[in-house]
C-alpha positions as CSV (number, residue, x, y, z in Angstrom):
1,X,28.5,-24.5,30.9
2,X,29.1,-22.5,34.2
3,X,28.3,-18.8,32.4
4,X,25.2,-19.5,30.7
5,X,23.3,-19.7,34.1
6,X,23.6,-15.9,34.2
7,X,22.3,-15.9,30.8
8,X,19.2,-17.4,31.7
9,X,19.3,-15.6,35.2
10,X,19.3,-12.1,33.6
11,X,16.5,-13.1,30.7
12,X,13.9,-13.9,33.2
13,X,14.8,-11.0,35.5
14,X,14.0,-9.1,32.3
15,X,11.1,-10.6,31.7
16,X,9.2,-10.9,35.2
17,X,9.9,-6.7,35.3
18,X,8.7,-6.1,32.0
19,X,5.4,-8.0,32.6
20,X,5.2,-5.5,36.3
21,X,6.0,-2.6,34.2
22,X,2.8,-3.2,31.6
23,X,0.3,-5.3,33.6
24,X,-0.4,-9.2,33.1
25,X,-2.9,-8.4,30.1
26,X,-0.5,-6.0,28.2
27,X,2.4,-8.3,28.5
28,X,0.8,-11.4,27.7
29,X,-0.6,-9.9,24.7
30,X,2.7,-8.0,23.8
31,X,3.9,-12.2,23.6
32,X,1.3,-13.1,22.1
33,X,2.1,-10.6,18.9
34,X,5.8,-11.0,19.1
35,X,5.0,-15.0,18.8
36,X,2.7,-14.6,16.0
37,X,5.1,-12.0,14.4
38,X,8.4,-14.1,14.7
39,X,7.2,-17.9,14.4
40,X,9.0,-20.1,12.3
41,X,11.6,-17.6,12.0
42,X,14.8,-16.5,13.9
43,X,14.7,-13.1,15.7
44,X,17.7,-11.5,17.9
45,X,16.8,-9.7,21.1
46,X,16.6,-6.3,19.4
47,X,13.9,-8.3,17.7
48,X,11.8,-8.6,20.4
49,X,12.2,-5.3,21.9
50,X,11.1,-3.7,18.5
51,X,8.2,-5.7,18.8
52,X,7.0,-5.3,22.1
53,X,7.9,-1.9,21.9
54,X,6.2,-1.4,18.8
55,X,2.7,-3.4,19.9
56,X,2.3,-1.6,23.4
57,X,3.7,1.8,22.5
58,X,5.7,1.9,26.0
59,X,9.1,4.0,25.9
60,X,11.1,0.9,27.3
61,X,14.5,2.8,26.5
62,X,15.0,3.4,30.1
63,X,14.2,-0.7,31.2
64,X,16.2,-3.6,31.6
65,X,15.6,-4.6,27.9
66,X,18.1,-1.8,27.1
67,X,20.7,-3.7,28.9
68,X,20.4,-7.0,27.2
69,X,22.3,-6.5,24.7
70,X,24.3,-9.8,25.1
């Protein structure tokens, strides 16, 4: 159980600078559309950086989400 606190440690670093990167507004909505896109279903993180990607049209290449990979 010890090396899934890293797991959780690195999603929500990822997270809190994404929503600095695009605003409060912009990243909740980005959530908002990748909620209504994906519910009931079973998206991977590629998944969800298609989708934010796609709704905000924001080059995130260079971010954090490009290192998630795991």
């Amino acid at each position: 159980m010890e090396g899934y606190g890293i797991v959780y440690y690195k999603t929500a670093t990822m997270l809190y600078n994404l929503q600095y990167v695009l605003g409060d507004s912009l990243f909740d909505a980005a959530l908002h559309h990748y909620f209504e896109q994906w519910k009931f279903a079973h998206p991977y993180f590629e998944d969800f950086r298609a989708s934010v990607i796609q709704f905000t049209h924001v080059d995130l290449s260079w971010s954090l989400m490009s290192g998630l990979r795991h």
